[in-house]
C-alpha positions in Angstrom: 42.0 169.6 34.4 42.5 167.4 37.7 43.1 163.5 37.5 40.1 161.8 39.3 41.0 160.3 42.3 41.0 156.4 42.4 38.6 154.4 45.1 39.3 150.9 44.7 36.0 148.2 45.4 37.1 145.0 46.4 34.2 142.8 46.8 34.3 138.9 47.1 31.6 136.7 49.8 34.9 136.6 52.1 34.0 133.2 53.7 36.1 133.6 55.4 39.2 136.4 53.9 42.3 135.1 54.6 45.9 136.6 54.0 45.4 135.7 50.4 42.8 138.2 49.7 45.2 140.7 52.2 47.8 140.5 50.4 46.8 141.2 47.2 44.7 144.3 48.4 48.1 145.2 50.1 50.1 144.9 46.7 47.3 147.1 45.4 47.8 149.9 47.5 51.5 150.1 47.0 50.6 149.7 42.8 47.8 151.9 42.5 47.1 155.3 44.2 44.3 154.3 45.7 42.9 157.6 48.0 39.9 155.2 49.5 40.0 151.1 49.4 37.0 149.4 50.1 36.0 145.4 50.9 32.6 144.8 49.8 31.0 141.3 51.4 28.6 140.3 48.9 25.2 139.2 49.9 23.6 136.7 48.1 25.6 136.2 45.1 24.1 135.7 42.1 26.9 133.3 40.1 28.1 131.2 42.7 26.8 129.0 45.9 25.5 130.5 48.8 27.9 131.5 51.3 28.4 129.1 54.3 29.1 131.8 56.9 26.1 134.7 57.7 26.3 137.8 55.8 26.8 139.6 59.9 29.8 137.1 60.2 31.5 137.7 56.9 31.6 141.3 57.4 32.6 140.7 60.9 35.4 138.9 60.0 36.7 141.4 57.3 36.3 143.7 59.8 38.6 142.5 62.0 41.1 141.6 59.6 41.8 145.1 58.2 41.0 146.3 61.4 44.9 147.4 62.0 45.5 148.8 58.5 43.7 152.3 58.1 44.1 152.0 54.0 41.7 149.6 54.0 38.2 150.1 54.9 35.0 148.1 54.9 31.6 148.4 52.9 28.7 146.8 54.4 26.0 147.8 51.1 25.4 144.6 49.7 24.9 142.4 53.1 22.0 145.2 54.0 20.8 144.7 50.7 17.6 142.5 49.6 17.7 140.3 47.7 20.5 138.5 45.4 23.3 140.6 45.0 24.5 142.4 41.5 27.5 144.0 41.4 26.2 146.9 38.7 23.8 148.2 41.5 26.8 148.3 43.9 28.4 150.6 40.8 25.6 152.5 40.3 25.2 153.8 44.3 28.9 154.4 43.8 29.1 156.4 41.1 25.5 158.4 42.6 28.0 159.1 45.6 31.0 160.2 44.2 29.8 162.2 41.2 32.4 162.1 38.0 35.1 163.1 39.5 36.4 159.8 41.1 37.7 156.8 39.3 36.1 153.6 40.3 37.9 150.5 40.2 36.6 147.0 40.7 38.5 144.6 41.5 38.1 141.5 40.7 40.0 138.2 40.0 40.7 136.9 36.7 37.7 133.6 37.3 35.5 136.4 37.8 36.7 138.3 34.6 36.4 135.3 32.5 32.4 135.0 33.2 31.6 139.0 33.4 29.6 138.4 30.2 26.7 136.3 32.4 26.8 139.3 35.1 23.4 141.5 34.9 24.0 144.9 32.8 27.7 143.8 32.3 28.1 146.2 29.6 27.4 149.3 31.8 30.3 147.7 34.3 32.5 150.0 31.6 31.0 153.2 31.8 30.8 153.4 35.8 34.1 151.9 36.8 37.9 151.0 35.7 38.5 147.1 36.0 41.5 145.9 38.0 42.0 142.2 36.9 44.3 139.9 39.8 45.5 136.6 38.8 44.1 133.9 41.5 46.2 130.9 42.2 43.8 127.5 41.3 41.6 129.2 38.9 41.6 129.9 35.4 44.1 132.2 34.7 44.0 135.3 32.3 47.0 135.1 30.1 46.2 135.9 26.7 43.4 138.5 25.6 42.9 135.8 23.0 41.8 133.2 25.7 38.5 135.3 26.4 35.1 134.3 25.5 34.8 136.9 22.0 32.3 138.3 23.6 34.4 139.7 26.0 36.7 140.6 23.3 34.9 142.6 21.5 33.6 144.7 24.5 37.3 144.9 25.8 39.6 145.2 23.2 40.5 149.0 23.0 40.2 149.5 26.7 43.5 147.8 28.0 46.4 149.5 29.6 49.7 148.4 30.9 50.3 151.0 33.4 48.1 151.8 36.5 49.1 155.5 36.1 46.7 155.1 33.5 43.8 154.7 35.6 43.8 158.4 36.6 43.2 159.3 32.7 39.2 159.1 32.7 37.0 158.0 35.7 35.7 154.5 34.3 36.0 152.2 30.8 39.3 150.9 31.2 41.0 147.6 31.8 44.2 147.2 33.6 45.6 143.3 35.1 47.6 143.8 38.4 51.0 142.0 38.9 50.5 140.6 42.5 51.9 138.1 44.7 49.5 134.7 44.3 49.4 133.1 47.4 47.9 130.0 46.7 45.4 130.1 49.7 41.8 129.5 49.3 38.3 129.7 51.2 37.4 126.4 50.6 40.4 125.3 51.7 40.5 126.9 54.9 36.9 125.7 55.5 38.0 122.1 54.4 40.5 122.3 57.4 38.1 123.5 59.9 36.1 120.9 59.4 38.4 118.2 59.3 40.0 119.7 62.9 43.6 120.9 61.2 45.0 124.2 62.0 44.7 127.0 60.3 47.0 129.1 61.6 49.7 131.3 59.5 46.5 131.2 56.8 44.5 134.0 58.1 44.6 137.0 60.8 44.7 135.4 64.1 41.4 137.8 65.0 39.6 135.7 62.2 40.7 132.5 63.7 39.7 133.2 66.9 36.1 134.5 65.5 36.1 131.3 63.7 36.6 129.0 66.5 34.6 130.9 69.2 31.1 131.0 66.6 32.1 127.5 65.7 32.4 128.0 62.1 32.5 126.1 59.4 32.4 122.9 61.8 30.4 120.0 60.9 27.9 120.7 63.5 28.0 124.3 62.4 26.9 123.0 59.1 24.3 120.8 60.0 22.3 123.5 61.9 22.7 125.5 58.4 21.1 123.1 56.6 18.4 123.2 59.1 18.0 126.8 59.3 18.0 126.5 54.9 15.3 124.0 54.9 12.6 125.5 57.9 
């Protein structure tokens, strides 16, 4: 019988992606034998505040950031999606698309992995995709099993592995914790920067600065007409 063939899904609200999320994605393809690697945008997350750039200009932006790399490819589901976002549904479609004979892996970083239990349908995350855990630099970090919530625990505990050959075993249920670079750049931070009128340079693709600058993002006066636009 054939291994199934990995796809990697890489979602995150990418407001904006910077070299941070690159890189890892990067170290991914080089671990894992990846034959399709997607960025998802998310739309309206469900867990987390609402994204300060348009769903259009988040995908935009990953767009032209993995625009000179032809492993990576871009996903535009869940910002044409209604509605809050939910990462199972994302899953689902996949899994409707590929058939069985794929492995899906989500990717995800470990802050995420910590509050999977409050996701919608979390337990069926397990039998539609593999889960690719990545360390982030200024979040909680993952560093023994024993640190997750029990609930977690117990859904999780026989489906770790150590190796990412691993992955190519079965076509989703399994857990597996990536050793990547941490580069210890965030969103918020670049956003922070923007604002305050500091470069940002050598912190994201130049293409994603120049989008940035040119649709004023992030700016204080970029801001204020969001909060209009939130309130009308």
């Amino acid at each position: 019988m054939t291994n199934p063939a990995l796809v990697g899904i890489y979602g995150g609200t990418f407001d904006p992606i910077h070299f941070g999320h690159l890189r890892v994605a990067e170290e991914l393809l080089s671990d894992i034998a990846f034959s399709r690697f997607f960025f998802v945008p998310a739309g309206a997350p469900r867990l987390r505040d609402l994204p300060f750039a348009s769903k259009t200009q988040r995908a935009t932006m990953v767009e032209l950031a993995i625009q000179d790399n032809p492993g990576f490819l871009l996903d535009t589901r869940e910002i044409k999606r209604e509605g809050v976002s939910r990462t199972v549904e994302t899953l689902r479609e996949y899994r409707s698309e590929y058939g069985g004979d794929v492995a899906l892996c989500l990717i995800m970083g470990a802050d995420a992995f910590l509050k999977i239990h409050q996701w919608c349908d979390w337990h069926e995350v397990f039998e539609l995709c593999h889960v690719v855990i990545v360390n982030r630099p200024g979040s909680m970090l993952i560093k023994h099993k024993q640190d997750l919530p029990e609930e977690i625990q117990q859904v999780c505990a026989a489906r770790w592995v150590t190796c990412s050959v691993s992955l190519t075993s079965q076509p989703y249920g399994l857990i597996y914790m990536a050793a990547t670079t941490l580069l210890d750049i965030s969103a918020t931070q670049i956003r922070a920067m923007v604002a305050a009128k500091k470069s940002i340079r050598y912190l994201l693709p130049d293409a994603v600065s120049d989008y940035i600058k040119t649709h004023q993002l992030y700016t204080e006066e970029y801001e204020f007409k969001k909060i209009g636009q939130h309130r009308g």
